[in-house]
C-alpha positions in Angstrom: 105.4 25.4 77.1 107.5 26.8 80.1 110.8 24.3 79.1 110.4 25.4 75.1 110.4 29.3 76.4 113.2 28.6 78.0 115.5 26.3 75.8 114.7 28.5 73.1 116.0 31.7 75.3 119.2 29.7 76.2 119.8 28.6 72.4 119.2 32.3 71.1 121.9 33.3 74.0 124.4 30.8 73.0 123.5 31.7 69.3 124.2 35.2 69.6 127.1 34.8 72.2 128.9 32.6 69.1 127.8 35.6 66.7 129.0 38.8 68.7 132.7 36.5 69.9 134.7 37.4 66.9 137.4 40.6 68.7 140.4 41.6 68.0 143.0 39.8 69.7 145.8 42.8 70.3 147.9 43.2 73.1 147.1 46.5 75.5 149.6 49.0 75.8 152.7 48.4 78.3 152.6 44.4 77.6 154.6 42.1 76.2 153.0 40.6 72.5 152.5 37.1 74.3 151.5 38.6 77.6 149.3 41.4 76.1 147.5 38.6 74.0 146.8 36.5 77.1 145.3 39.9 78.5 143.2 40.8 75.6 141.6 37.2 75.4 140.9 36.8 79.1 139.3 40.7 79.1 137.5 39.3 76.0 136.0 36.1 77.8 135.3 38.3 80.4 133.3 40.9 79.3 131.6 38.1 76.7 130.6 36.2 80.0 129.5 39.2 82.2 127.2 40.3 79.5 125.4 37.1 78.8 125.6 35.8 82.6 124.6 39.2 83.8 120.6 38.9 84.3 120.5 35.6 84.8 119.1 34.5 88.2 119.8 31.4 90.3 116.7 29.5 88.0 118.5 30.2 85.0 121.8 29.3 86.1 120.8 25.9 87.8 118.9 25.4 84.2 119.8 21.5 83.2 118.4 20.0 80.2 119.1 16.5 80.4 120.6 14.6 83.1 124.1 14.7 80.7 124.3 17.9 80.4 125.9 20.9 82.6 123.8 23.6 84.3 125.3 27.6 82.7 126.4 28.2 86.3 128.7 25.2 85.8 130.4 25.8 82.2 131.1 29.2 84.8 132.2 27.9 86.9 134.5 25.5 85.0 135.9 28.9 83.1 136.8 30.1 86.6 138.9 27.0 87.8 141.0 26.6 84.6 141.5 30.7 84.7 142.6 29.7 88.3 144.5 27.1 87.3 146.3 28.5 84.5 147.3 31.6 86.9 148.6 29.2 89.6 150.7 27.4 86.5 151.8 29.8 84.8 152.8 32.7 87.9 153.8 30.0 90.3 155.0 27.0 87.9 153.2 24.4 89.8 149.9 22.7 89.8 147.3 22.4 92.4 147.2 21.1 95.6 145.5 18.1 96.7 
């Protein structure tokens, strides 16, 4: 009864992160148009993620349904690097390092 509780919390989550993700994509004032897009999509992830992620605890985070699938702290985390990435790429024209 515990695991249905708690799928069903992470499914209404996901449900109404997908209903509430539809913003305006418009560049903030002083940018560029392609720049000031990039801004207003990554300030729109952003805030999406902070308000969903912001009372989960560590149980919630380390949640995994199956042994295929990711934990929530993970799919984070995994927004994080390619943010990282991308900055690296695109400010520093280069990839990682090893």
């Amino acid at each position: 009864m515990k695991h249905s509780k708690l799928i069903f919390s992470i499914l209404f989550v996901c449900l109404f992160a997908i209903s509430n993700a539809q913003m305006e994509v418009k560049p903030p004032r002083g940018y560029s148009n392609d720049i000031g897009n990039m801004v207003s999509m990554l300030d729109g992830l952003k805030a999406r993620v902070e308000r969903i992620v912001k009372n989960m605890n560590q149980t919630s985070t380390d949640f995994l349904l199956d042994e295929n699938a990711n934990t929530p702290g993970a799919m984070i985390y995994h927004l994080a690097a390619t943010e990282a990435y991308y900055q690296v790429y695109t400010f520093e024209g280069r990839a990682f390092n090893k």
